[in-house]
C-alpha positions in Angstrom: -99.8 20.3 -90.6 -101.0 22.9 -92.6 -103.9 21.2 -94.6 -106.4 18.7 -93.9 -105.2 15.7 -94.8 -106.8 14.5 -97.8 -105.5 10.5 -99.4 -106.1 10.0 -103.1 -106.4 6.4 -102.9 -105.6 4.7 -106.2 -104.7 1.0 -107.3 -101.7 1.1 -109.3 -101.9 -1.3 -112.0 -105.3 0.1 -112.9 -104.5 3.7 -113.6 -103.7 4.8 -116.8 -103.6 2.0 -118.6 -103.5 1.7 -122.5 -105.1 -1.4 -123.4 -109.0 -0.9 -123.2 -109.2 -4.3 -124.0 -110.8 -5.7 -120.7 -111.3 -9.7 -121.4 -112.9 -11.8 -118.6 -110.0 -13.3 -116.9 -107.6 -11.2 -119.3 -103.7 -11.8 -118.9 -101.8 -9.1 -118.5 -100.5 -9.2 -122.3 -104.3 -9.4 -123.1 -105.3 -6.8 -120.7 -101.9 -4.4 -120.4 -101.1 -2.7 -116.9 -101.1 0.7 -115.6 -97.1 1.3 -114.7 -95.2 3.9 -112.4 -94.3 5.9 -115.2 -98.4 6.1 -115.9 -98.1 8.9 -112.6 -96.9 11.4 -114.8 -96.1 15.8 -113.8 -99.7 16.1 -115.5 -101.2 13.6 -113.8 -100.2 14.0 -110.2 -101.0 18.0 -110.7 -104.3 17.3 -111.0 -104.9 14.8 -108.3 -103.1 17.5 -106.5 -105.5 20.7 -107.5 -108.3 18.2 -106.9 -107.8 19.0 -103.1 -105.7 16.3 -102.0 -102.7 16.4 -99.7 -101.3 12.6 -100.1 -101.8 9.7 -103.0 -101.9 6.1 -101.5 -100.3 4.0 -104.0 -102.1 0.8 -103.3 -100.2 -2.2 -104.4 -96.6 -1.1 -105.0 -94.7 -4.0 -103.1 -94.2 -7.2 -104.9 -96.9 -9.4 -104.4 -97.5 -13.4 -105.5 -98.8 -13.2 -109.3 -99.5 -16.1 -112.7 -97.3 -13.3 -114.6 -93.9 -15.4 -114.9 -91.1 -13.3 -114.4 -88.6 -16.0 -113.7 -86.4 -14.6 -116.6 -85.6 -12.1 -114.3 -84.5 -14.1 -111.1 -88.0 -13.6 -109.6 -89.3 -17.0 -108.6 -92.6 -18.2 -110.3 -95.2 -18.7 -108.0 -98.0 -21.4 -108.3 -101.3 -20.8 -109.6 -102.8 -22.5 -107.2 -102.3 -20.1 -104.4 -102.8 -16.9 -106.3 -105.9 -15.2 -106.7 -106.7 -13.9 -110.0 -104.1 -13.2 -113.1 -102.5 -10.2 -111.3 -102.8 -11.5 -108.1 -103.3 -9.7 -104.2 -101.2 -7.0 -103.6 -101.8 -8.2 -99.6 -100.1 -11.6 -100.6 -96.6 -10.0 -99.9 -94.2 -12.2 -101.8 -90.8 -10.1 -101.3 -91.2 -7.4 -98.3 -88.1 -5.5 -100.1 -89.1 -5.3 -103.9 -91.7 -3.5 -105.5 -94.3 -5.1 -108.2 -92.9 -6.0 -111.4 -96.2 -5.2 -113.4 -95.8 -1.8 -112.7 -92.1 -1.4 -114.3 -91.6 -0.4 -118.0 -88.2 -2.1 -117.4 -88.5 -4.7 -115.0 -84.5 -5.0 -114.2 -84.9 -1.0 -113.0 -88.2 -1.8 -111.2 -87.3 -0.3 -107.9 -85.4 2.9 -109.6 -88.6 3.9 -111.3 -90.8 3.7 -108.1 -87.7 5.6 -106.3 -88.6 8.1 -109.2 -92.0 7.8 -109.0 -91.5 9.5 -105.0 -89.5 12.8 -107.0 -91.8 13.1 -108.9 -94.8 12.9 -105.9 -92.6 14.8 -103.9 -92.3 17.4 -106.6 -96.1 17.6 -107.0 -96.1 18.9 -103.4 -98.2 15.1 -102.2 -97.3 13.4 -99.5 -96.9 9.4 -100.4 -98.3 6.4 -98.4 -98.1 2.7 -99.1 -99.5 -0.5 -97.8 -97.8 -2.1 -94.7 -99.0 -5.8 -95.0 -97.9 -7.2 -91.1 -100.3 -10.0 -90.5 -99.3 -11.9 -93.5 -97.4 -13.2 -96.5 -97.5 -15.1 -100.1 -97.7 -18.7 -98.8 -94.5 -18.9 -101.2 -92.8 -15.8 -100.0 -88.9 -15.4 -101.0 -87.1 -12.3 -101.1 -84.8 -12.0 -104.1 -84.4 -8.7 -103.5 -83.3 -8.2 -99.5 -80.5 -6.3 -98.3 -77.1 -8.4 -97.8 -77.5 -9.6 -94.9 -81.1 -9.8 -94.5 -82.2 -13.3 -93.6 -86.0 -14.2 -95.0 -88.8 -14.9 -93.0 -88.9 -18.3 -91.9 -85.6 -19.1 -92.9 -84.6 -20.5 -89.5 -87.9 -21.4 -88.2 -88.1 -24.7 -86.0 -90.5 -26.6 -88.2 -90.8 -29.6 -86.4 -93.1 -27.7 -83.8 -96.5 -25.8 -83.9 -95.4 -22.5 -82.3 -92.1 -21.4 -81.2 -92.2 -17.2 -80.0 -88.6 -16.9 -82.8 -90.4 -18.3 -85.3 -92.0 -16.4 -88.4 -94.8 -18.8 -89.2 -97.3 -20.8 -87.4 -96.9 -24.2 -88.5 -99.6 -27.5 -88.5 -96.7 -30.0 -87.7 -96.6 -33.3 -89.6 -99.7 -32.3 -91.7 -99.9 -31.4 -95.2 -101.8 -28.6 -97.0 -105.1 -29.8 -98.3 -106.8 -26.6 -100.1 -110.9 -27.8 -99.7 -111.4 -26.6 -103.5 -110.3 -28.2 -106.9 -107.1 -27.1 -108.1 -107.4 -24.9 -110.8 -104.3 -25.5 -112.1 -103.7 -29.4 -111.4 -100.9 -29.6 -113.5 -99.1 -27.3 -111.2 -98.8 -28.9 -108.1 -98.4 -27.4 -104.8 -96.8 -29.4 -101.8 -96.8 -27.4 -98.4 -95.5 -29.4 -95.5 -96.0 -29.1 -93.0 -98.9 -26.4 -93.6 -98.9 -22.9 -92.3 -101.4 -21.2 -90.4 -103.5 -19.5 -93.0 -103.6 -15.5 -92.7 -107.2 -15.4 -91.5 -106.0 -16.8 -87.9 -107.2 -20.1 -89.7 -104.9 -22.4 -87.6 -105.3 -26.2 -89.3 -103.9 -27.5 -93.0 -107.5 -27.3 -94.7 -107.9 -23.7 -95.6 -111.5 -23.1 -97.7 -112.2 -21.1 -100.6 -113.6 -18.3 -98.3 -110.4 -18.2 -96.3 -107.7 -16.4 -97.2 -105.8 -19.5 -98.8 -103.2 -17.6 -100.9 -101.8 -16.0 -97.4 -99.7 -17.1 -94.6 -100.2 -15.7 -91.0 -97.2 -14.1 -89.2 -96.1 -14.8 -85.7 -95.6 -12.0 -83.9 -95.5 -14.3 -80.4 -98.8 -14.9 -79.9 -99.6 -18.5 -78.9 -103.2 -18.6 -79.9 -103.8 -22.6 -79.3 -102.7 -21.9 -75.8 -105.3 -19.1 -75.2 -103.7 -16.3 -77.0 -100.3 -16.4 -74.8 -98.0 -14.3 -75.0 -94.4 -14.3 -75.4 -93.0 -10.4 -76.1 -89.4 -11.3 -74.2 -86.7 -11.7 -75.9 -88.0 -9.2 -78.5 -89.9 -12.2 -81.1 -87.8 -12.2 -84.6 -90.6 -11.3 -86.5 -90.9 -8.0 -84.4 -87.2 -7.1 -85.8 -87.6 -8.1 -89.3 -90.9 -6.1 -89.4 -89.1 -2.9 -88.2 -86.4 -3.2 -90.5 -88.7 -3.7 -93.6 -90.6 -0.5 -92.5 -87.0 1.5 -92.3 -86.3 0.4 -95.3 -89.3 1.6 -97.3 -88.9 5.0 -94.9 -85.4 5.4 -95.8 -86.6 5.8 -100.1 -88.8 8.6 -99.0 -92.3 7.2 -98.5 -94.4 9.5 -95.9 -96.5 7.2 -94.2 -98.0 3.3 -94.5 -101.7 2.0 -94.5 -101.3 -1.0 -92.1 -103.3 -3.4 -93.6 -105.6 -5.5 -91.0 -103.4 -3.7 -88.2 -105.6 -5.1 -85.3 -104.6 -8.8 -86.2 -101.2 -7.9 -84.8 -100.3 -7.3 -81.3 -100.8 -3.6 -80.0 -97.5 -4.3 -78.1 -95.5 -4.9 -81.6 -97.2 -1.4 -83.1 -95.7 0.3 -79.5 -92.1 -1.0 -79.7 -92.0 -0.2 -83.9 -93.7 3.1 -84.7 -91.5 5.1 -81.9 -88.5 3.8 -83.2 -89.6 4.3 -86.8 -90.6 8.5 -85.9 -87.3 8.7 -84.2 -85.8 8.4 -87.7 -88.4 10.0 -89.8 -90.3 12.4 -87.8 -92.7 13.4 -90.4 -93.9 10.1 -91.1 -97.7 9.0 -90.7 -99.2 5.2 -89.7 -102.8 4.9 -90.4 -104.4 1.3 -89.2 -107.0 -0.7 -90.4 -108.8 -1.5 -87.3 -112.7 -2.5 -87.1 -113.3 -3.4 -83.5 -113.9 0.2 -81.4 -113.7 -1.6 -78.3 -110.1 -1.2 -79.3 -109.9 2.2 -81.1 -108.3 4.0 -78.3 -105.6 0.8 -77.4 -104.4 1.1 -80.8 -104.2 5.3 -80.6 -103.0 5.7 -77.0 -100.4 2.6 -76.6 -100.3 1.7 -80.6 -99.0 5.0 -81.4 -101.2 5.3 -84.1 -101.7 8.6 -85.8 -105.1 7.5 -87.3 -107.4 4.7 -87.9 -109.7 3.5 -89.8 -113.8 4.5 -89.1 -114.7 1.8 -90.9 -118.1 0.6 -88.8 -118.8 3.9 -87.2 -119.3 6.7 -89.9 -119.2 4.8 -93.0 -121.3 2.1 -91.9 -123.6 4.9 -90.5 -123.6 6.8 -94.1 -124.1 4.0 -96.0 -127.4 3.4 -94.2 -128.5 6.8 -94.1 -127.9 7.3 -97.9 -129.8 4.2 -98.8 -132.7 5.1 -96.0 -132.1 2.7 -93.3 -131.1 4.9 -90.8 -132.3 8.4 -89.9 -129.6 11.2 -90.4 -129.6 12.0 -86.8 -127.5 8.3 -86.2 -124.2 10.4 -87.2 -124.7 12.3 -83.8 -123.9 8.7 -82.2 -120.6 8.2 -84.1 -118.5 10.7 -82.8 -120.3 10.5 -79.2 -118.9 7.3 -79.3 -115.3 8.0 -80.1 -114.7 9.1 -76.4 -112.7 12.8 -77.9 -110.7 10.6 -80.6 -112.8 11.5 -83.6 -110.0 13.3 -85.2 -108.0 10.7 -85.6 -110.3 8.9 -87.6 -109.9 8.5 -91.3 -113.2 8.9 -92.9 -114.3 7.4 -96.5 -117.4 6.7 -98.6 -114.9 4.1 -100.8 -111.6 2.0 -100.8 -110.8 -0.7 -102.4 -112.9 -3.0 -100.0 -115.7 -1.5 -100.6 -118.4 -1.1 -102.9 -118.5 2.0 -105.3 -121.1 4.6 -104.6 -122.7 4.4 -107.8 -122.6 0.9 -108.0 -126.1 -0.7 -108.1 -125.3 -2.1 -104.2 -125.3 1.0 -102.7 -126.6 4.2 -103.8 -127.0 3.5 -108.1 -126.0 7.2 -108.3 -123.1 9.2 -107.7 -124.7 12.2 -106.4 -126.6 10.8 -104.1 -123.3 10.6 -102.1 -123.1 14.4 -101.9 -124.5 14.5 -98.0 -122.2 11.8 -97.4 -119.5 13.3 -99.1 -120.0 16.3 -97.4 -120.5 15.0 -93.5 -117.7 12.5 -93.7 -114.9 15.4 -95.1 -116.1 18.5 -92.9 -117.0 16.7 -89.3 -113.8 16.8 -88.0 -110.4 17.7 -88.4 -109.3 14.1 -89.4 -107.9 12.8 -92.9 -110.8 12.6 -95.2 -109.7 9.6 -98.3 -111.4 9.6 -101.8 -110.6 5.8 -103.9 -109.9 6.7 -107.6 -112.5 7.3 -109.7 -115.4 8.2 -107.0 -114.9 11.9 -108.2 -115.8 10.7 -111.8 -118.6 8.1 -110.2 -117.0 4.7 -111.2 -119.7 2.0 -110.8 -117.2 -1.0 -110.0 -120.1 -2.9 -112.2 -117.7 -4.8 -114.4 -117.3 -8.9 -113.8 -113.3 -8.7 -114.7 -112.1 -12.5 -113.7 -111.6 -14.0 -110.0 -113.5 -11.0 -108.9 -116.9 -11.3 -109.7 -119.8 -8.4 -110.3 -120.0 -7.3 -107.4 -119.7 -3.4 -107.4 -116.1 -3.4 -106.3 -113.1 -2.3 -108.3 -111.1 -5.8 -108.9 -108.0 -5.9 -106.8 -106.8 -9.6 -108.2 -107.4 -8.9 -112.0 -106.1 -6.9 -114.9 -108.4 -4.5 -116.0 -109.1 -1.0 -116.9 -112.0 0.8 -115.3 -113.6 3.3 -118.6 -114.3 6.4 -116.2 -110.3 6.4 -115.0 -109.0 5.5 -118.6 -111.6 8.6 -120.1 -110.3 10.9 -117.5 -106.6 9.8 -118.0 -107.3 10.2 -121.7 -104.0 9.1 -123.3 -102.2 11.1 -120.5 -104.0 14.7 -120.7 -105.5 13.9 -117.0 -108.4 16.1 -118.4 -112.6 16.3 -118.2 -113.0 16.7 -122.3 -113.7 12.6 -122.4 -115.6 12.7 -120.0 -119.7 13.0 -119.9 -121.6 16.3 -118.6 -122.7 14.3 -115.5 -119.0 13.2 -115.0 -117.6 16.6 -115.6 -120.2 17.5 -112.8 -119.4 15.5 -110.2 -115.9 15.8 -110.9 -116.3 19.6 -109.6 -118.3 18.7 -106.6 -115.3 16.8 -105.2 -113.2 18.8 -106.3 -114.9 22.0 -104.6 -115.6 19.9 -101.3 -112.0 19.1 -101.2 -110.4 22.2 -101.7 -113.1 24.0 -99.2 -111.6 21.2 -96.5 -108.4 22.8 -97.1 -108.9 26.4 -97.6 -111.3 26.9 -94.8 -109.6 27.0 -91.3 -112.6 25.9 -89.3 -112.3 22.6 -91.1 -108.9 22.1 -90.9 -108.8 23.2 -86.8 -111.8 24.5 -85.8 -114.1 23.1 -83.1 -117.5 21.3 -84.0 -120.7 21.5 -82.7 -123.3 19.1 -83.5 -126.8 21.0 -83.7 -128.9 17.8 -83.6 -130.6 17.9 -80.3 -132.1 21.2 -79.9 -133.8 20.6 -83.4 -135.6 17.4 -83.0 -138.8 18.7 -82.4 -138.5 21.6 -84.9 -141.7 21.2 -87.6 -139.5 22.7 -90.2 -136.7 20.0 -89.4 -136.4 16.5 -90.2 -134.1 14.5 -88.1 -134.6 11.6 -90.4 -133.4 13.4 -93.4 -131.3 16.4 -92.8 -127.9 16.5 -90.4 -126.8 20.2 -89.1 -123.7 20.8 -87.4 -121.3 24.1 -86.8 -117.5 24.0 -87.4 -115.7 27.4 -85.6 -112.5 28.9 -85.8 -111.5 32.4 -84.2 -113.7 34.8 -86.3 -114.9 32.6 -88.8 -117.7 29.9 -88.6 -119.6 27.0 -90.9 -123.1 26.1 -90.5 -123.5 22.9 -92.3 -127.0 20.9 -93.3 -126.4 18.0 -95.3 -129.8 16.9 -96.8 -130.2 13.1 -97.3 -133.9 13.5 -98.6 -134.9 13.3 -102.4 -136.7 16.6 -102.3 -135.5 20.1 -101.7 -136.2 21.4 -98.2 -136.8 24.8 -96.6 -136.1 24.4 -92.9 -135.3 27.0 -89.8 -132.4 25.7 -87.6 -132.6 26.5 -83.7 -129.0 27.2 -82.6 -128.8 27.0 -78.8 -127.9 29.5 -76.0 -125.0 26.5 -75.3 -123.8 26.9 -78.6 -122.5 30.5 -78.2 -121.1 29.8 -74.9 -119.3 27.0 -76.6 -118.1 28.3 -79.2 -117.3 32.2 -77.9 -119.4 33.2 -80.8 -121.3 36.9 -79.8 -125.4 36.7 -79.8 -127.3 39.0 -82.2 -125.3 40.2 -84.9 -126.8 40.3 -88.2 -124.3 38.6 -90.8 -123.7 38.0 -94.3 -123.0 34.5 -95.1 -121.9 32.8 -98.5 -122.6 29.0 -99.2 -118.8 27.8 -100.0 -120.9 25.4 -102.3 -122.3 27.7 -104.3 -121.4 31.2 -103.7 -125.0 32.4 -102.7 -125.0 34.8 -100.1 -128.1 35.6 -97.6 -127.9 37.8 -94.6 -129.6 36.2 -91.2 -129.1 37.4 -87.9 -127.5 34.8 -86.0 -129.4 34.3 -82.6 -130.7 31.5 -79.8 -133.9 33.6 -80.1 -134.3 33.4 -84.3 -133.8 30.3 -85.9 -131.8 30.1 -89.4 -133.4 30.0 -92.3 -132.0 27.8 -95.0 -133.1 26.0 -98.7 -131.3 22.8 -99.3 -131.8 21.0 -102.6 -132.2 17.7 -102.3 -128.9 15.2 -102.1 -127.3 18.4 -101.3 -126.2 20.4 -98.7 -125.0 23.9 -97.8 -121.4 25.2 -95.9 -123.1 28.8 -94.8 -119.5 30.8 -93.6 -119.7 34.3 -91.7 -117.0 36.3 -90.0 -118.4 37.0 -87.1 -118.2 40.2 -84.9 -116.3 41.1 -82.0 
């Protein structure tokens, strides 16, 4: 691949919507909806020339909603078992349709997302969308499949608790019994017998804190008898799964976000992704995974082509940023990838976490920029950027069933202000926004093309400059993180500076590192800060250490081209 592999993450229904109306627990005639058509030439340009490579469209497949759209042969779903107005787009109600609230004409839904990839395509981005395998809407129907196509649980053996054909786990002879009030008690909801909840919860009294609205898959795991297995004959849910992915591959998506990936078996993710690359080649499957102990099951047998670091490097930058940890802690995350560090996608937000500038993490956007820069340039893995963190989007508002809690609300329709000011009636344009805005907005934007212009970024090897500068009086491992990226005759000394003040510090490079990295010892060089465009000349030796002003929150990309 020839660039770095950037993601634009962005939740559909919330980008570039009209109505600015925003009411608490808004419907979606109070509150409008971003649509497909909202990703227009202009718009995907710029999310293009802002660095990135690929756009996640988060949300695209139909998922259970309180919008009624049973005028158009899409079954109603009850209230009940749906969180928020709009709904989770990872409460999969029809594997093979897309999401109604993002259609101008509903009827021609699907023809304006298959227009939606031209024009993505067109914009020269690559196009990812969410694979949800571990679950479904607890009322899940497929109005849309393919003749021939039989729906999930259609010809499941209810009378038992687990059969390996089955799609669903089932609680036999018990009844759902949500453990909260009905919201809706005029809607009732009879479920039985119940299905396993998504969250492996495996009885008929799902809580408020579980995830209720979801029904867990069977993929032939027997896990009331110790997690057995049963792979042989191939489980049904295994085929139905492949052919849902080959379908969404066949209209031209590039790659899937596998949503909670490690809550299926790694033996499913072997059999299907092979089979799906035989087809499409090209295509990409990135897993959300959070347990390391399993990190190199899922790449090596999963055929994974990269996962999330979730509780590695983001969890690590979070605590550095907000002064819990010491900078030198990022030396520890990719020691303990065992060589697989780039094939870890690395983030400061998605649309799990809280915003960067939201008062429960950093309160200020730039703040980030160490962060920012560490978790794009530290290896050659995909780097992802959640819409509106270049324009530093608090995630501060209280929109309905999600609550204040510096997150972007994935089960409400809303409208966030620094998206809609940037979108600005469809110029996709800075004059809306504020100074600071306008600011960070060219931060990210400089990072992010610098990730894909620079080859030592993209390919080069990495050196981590940590443990030779320890003891150095001018360096402080708490505060500041150095590290060299190479490539043939060019090379990047990076210093992110976590501290609130602006630093003047003297980096040892080591004998090692020259040896390492085939790099000739001695040579006075002229180097330019890719930030900035400052240039300093500093002879580049074991024996002289490298002299270098960091503002604070900052940091510096120092290239040379070294000499033979």
């Amino acid at each position: 691949m020839k660039d770095k592999v950037i993601i634009y993450q962005v939740f559909n229904r919330l980008f570039g919507n009209p109505n600015t109306t925003n009411k608490f627990n808004g419907t979606i005639g109070e509150n409008g909806c971003g649509k497909f058509s909202a990703f227009t030439t202009k718009a995907l340009d710029e999310i293009r020339s802002l660095g990135c490579t690929h756009i996640w469209y988060t949300g695209v497949i139909e998922h259970a909603t309180r919008t009624d759209y049973s005028a158009y042969g899409i079954a109603k779903d009850n209230s009940n078992i749906v969180k928020g107005n709009a709904g989770s787009p990872y409460a999969i109600k029809d594997y093979y349709d897309v999401d109604p609230d993002l259609a101008n004409d509903v009827p021609s839904r699907m023809k304006e997302f298959e227009n939606l990839i031209k024009r993505t395509h067109k914009a020269e981005l690559k196009l990812i969308i969410d694979f949800v395998p571990n679950h479904v809407a607890r009322q899940y129907k497929s109005d849309a499949k393919p003749k021939g196509v039989v729906d999930l649980g259609a010809n499941d053996d209810t009378m038992v608790n687990f059969d390996p054909q089955n799609d669903f786990y089932y609680i036999h002879n018990e009844e759902l019994k949500l453990q909260f009030p009905m919201q809706f008690p005029k809607e009732k909801y009879k479920e039985k017998p119940a299905k396993a909840t998504g969250n492996d919860c495996f009885h008929a009294y799902p809580s408020v804190h579980d995830w209720y609205e979801t029904v867990k898959l069977n993929y032939g795991v027997d896990y009331q008898d110790f997690g057995h297995h049963h792979f042989h004959p191939t489980p049904d849910t295994w085929v139905k799964m492949r052919d849902i992915l080959m379908f969404w591959a066949a209209k031209g998506v590039d790659g899937f976000r596998c949503d909670m990936a490690e809550m299926v078996p790694v033996a499913f993710w072997e059999w299907v992704i092979p089979q799906i690359k035989e087809h499409f080649h090209q295509i990409i499957f990135i897993a959300e995974v959070y347990n390391p102990t399993e990190y190199h099951n899922f790449i090596r047998h999963g055929k994974f082509d990269y996962l999330y670091d979730k509780v590695g490097l983001y969890d690590t930058l979070k605590e550095i940023s907000k002064g819990y940890k010491p900078a030198s802690a990022i030396t520890g995350c990719w020691q303990s990838l065992g060589g697989i560090d780039n094939k870890m996608l690395n983030f400061l937000e998605n649309h799990d976490e809280q915003r960067v500038a939201s008062e429960y993490f950093l309160g200020d956007p730039l703040k980030a920029v160490p962060a920012l820069i560490v978790s794009s340039t530290i290896n050659k893995g995909p780097f992802m950027v959640y819409f509106g963190q270049e324009l530093g989007e608090k995630g501060m508002d209280c929109e309905g069933f999600s609550g204040r809690d510096g997150r972007t609300s994935i089960f409400d329709y809303w409208n966030p202000t620094t998206v809609s000011s940037w979108y600005n009636d469809g110029k996709c344009n800075t004059s809306a926004l504020s100074k600071e805005q306008q600011e960070l907005r060219k931060i990210y934007n400089r990072i992010l093309v610098i990730c894909n212009e620079e080859a030592s970024i993209r390919k080069g090897e990495f050196y981590d400059l940590m443990y030779v500068n320890y003891h150095n009086i001018t360096f402080n491992p708490e505060k500041q993180y150095a590290y060299i990226r190479k490539y043939e005759k060019e090379m990047l000394l990076i210093v992110a500076n976590f501290d609130q003040k602006d630093v003047d510090i003297a980096i040892n490079i080591p004998m090692h590192a020259f040896e390492f990295l085939n790099i000739r010892e001695g040579a006075t060089l002229n180097f330019t800060d890719l930030c900035t465009g400052d240039t300093i000349t500093r002879e580049l030796s074991s024996s002289v250490p490298f002299r270098i002003s960091v503002k604070a929150f900052s940091g510096v990309m120092m290239k040379c081209f070294l000499i033979e």
